[in-house]
Each structure stands twice: as structure tokens, then as C-alpha cells.
Kinemage of the C-alpha trace (Angstrom):
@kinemage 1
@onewidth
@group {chain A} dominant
@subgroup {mainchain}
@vectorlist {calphas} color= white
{ca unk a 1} P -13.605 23.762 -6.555
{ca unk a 2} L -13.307 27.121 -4.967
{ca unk a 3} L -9.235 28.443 -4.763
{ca unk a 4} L -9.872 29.020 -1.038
{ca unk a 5} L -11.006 25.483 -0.730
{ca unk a 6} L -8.162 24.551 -2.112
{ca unk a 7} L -6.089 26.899 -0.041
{ca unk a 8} L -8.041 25.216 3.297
{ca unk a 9} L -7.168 21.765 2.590
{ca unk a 10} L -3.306 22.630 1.596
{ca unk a 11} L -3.196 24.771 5.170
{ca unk a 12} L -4.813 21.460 6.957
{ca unk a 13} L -2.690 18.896 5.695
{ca unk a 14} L 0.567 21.046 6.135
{ca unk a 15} L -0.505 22.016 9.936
{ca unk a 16} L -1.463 18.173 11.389
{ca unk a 17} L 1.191 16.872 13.550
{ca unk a 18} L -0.086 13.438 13.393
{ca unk a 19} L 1.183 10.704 11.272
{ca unk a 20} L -0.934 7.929 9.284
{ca unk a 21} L 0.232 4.245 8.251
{ca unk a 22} L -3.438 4.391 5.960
{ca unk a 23} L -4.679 6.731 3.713
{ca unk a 24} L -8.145 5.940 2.663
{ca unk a 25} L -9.242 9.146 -0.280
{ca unk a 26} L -12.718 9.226 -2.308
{ca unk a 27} L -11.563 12.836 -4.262
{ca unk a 28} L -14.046 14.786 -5.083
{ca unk a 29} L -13.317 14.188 -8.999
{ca unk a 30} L -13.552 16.846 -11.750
{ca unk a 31} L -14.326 14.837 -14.960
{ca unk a 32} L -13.191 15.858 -18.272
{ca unk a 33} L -14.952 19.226 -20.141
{ca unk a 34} L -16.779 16.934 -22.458
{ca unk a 35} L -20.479 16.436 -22.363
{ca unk a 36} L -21.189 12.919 -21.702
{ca unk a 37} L -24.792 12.662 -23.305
{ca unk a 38} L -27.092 11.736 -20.248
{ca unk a 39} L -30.379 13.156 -21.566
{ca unk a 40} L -28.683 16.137 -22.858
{ca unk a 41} L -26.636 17.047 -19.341
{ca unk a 42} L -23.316 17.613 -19.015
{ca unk a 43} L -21.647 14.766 -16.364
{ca unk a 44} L -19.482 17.079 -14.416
{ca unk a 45} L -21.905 19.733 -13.603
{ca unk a 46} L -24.554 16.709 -12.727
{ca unk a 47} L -21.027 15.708 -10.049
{ca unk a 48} L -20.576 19.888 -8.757
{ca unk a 49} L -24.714 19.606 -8.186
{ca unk a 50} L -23.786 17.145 -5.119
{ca unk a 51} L -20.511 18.316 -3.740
{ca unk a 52} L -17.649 20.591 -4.749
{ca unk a 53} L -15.128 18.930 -6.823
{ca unk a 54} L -11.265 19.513 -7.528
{ca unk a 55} L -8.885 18.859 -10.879
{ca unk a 56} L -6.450 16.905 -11.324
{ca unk a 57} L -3.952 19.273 -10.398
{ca unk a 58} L -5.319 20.188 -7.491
{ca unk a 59} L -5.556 16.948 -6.179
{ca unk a 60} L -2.047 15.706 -7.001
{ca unk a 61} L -0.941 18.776 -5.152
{ca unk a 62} L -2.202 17.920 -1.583
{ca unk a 63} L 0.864 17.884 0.522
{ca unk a 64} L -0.010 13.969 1.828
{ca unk a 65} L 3.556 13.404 2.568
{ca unk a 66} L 2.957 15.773 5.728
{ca unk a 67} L 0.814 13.344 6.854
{ca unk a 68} L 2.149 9.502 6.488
{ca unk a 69} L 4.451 7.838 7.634
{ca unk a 70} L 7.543 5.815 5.635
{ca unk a 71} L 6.034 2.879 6.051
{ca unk a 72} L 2.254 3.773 4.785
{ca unk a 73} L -0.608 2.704 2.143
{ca unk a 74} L -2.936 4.538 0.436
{ca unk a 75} L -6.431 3.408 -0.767
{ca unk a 76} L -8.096 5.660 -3.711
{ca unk a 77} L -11.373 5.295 -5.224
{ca unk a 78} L -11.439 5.807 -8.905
{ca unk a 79} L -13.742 5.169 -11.414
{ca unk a 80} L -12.253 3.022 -14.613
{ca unk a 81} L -12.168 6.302 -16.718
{ca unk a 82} L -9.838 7.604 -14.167
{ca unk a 83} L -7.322 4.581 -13.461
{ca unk a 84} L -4.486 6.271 -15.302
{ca unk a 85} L -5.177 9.787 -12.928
{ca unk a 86} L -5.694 7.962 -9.742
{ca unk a 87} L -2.218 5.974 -10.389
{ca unk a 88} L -0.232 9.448 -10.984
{ca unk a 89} L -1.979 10.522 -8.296
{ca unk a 90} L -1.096 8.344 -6.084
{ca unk a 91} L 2.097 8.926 -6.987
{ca unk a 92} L 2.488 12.736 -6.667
{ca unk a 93} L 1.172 12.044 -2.626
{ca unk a 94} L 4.254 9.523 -2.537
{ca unk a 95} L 3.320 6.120 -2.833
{ca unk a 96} L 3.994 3.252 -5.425
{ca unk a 97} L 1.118 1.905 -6.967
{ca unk a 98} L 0.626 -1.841 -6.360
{ca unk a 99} L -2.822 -3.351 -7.154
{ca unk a 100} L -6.866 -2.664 -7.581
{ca unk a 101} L -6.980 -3.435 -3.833
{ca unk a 102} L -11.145 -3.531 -4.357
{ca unk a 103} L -14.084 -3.644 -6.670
{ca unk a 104} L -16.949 -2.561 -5.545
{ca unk a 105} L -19.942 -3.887 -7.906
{ca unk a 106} L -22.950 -1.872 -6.913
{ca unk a 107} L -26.744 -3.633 -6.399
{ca unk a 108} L -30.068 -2.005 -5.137
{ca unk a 109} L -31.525 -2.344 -2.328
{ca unk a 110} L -33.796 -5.420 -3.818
{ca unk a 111} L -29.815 -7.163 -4.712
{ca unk a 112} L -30.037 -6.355 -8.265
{ca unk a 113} L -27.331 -4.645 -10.060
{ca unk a 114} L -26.979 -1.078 -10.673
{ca unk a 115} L -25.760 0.504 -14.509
{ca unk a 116} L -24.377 3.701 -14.367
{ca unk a 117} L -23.995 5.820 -17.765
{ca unk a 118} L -20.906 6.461 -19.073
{ca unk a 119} L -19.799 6.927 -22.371
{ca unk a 120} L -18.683 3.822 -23.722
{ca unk a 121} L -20.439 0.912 -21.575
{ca unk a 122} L -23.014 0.753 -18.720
{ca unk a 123} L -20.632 0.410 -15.153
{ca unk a 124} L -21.531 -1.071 -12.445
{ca unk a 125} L -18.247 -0.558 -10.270
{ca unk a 126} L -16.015 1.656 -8.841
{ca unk a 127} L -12.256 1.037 -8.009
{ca unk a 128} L -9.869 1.380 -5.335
{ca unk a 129} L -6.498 1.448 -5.961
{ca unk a 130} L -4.173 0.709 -3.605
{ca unk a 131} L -0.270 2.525 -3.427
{ca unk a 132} L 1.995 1.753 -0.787
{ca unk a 133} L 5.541 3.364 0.456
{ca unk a 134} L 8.333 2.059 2.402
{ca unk a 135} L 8.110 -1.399 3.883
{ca unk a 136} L 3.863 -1.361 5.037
{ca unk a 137} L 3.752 -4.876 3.308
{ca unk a 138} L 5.626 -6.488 6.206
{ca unk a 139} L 2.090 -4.547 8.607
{ca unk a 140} L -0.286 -6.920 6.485
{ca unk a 141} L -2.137 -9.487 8.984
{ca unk a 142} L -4.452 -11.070 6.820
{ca unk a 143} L -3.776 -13.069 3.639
{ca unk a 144} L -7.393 -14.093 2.761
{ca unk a 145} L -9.111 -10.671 2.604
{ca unk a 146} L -11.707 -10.537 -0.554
{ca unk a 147} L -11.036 -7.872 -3.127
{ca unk a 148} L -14.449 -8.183 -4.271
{ca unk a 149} L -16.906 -6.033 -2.737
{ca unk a 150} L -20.821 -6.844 -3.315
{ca unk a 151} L -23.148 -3.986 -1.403
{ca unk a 152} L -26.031 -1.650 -2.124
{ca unk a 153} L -25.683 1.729 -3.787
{ca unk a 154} L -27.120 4.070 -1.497
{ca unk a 155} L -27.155 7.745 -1.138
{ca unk a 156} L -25.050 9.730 -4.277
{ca unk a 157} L -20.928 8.650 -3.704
{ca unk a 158} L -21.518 7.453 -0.400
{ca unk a 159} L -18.885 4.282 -0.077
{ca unk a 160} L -19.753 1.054 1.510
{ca unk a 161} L -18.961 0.526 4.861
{ca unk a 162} L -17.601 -2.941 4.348
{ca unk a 163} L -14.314 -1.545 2.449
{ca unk a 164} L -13.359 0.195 5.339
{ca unk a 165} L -13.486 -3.054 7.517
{ca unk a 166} L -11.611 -5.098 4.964
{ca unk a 167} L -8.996 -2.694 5.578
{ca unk a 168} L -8.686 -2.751 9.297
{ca unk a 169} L -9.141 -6.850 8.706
{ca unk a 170} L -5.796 -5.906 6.491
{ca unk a 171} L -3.530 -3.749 8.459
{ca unk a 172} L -5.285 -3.611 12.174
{ca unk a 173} L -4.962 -1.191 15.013
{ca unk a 174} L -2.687 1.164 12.470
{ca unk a 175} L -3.271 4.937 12.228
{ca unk a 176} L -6.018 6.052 9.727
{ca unk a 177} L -7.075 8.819 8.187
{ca unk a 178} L -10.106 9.154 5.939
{ca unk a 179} L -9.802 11.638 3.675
{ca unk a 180} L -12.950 13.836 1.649
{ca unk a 181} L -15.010 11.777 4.808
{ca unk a 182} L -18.378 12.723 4.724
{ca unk a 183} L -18.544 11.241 8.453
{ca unk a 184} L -16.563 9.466 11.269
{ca unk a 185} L -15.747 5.969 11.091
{ca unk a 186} L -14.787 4.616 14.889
{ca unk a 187} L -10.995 3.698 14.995
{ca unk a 188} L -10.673 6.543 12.175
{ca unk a 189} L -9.458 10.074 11.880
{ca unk a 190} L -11.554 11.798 9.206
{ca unk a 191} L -10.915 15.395 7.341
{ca unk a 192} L -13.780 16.512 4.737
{ca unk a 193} L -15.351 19.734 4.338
{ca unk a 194} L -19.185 17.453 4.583
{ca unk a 195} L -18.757 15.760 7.618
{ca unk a 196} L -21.797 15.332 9.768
């Protein structure tokens, strides 16, 4: 990702006045340097084709603590490679890590199931990990909400709705940001460089 980018999201984050109880974040990942054989492409410049992405670093420096409150969650998308990353980086922004909150197994539009590469095994999910701070446990209404997410792959990284409404069936009229949003969700604040 550009430094300015960078620079942009740092100044937005530090400048909000208002305070979140949910952070929901699908981070514009920066895989690793290595070539992940894909017909001879390399995987990360296939990922900066679609959307500017961000490191590691980068990421785990976002100043999220100007933005939540004590008692707050946070819900980050990660892919398996990336579960040890997406845990530290949960816990740069301030939270405690606590569970894969969903799994989201990807099927096509005809309900069969979508294999992505990768460089061990064929995937078919994505994760979200869920961190919390301070006492948000005590904000939970729902004990029966389903961590396993069935829905249709659509267009590149775009998330499935559903998630989002398992976690207002969760935590309810709460503040919520969407972070990296590529659109507005009703009941939602939403920050992303994308958003239409």
C-alpha cells in the first residue's frame, strides 16, 4: 500500500470522536514475498490487481484504540495461513483473542463448493476471529448463534452478508464500525477507501 494511504487511515482513525462496542475488519492483506505457483503468478500481486493491500506492520499499527470503547469486540477475517498474524493483530488494536467466531465455507452460485489454491491444500474457507476487551461478554444476547457460515462466493473478497447479521443477532443495537467496507451496511458505520 501507498505510505500516504497509510498516512490517511492513521489521520482518520486518530480524528473520529465516536466510539464503537464492534469492530468488524476484512484487511486488505499483504501475503508473504513467495511465489505461490498458480500457473506461474505470483499470489500477492494477483491480491494488489484487485485492491491496495497493507503489511503486517502497517496493519497492527492502526490506532483502533481511538476508536472502541472498554467494553468492545473485534471481528477479523483471516485466511488459515494468516491465523497466527490476525491473533497479534488483534492484539496490537487492544483486544484479547477469544475464539474463530465464524467459518465461512464458500459454494457457487449452483451450491457447490468452491477450492481456492494455496500452497499446501485446496481451501474452501475463510476465518473470522473474534478478540474482545473489557467486560463485552456480559453485551452478548444470543446463545444459539451458528458459527458456521454456508453462502455463495461472489464478486473477488466481497464477504457474505449473513456474518454481519449473526453479529447484530449477537450483540444488538451496539455501535459498529466496519472497517476496509467496500459499502454501507444499515445500522453500520463504515470507513474504506472503496466504498460505493
Amino acid at each position: 500500500m501507498h505510505k500516504w494511504i497509510c498516512l490517511v487511515i492513521i489521520k482518520n482513525l486518530k480524528s473520529t470522536l465516536k466510539k464503537y462496542q464492534i469492530v468488524y475488519a476484512d484487511p486488505p492483506w499483504q501475503y508473504t514475498s513467495k511465489k505461490f505457483q498458480d500457473g506461474g503468478r505470483d499470489f500477492d500481486k494477483l491480491e494488489s490487481n484487485h485492491y491496495a493491500t497493507m503489511t503486517i506492520d502497517d496493519l497492527s499499527k492502526l490506532p483502533i484504540e481511538h476508536i472502541i470503547t472498554d467494553d468492545s469486540a473485534c471481528f477479523l477475517w483471516v485466511v488459515d495461513s494468516h491465523l497466527k498474524e490476525g491473533i497479534e493483530i488483534l492484539e496490537h488494536w487492544g483486544f484479547s483473542y477469544k475464539t474463530v467466531a465464524f467459518n465461512w465455507i464458500k459454494i457457487t452460485k449452483n451450491k457447490k463448493q468452491c477450492y481456492n489454491f494455496s500452497p499446501w491444500t485446496l481451501k474452501s474457507w475463510e476465518l473470522v476471529l473474534l478478540g474482545t476487551r473489557g467486560k463485552m461478554g456480559k453485551y452478548k444476547l444470543l446463545n444459539n448463534v451458528k458459527g458456521l457460515v454456508i453462502a455463495e462466493r461472489t464478486e473477488h473478497s466481497r464477504k457474505p452478508e449473513e456474518v454481519r447479521k449473526r453479529i447484530d443477532s449477537l450483540f444488538g443495537n451496539v455501535e459498529k464500525i466496519e472497517l476496509f467496507a467496500r459499502r454501507v451496511t444499515p445500522g453500520w458505520d463504515a470507513w474504506g477507501d472503496e466504498i460505493s
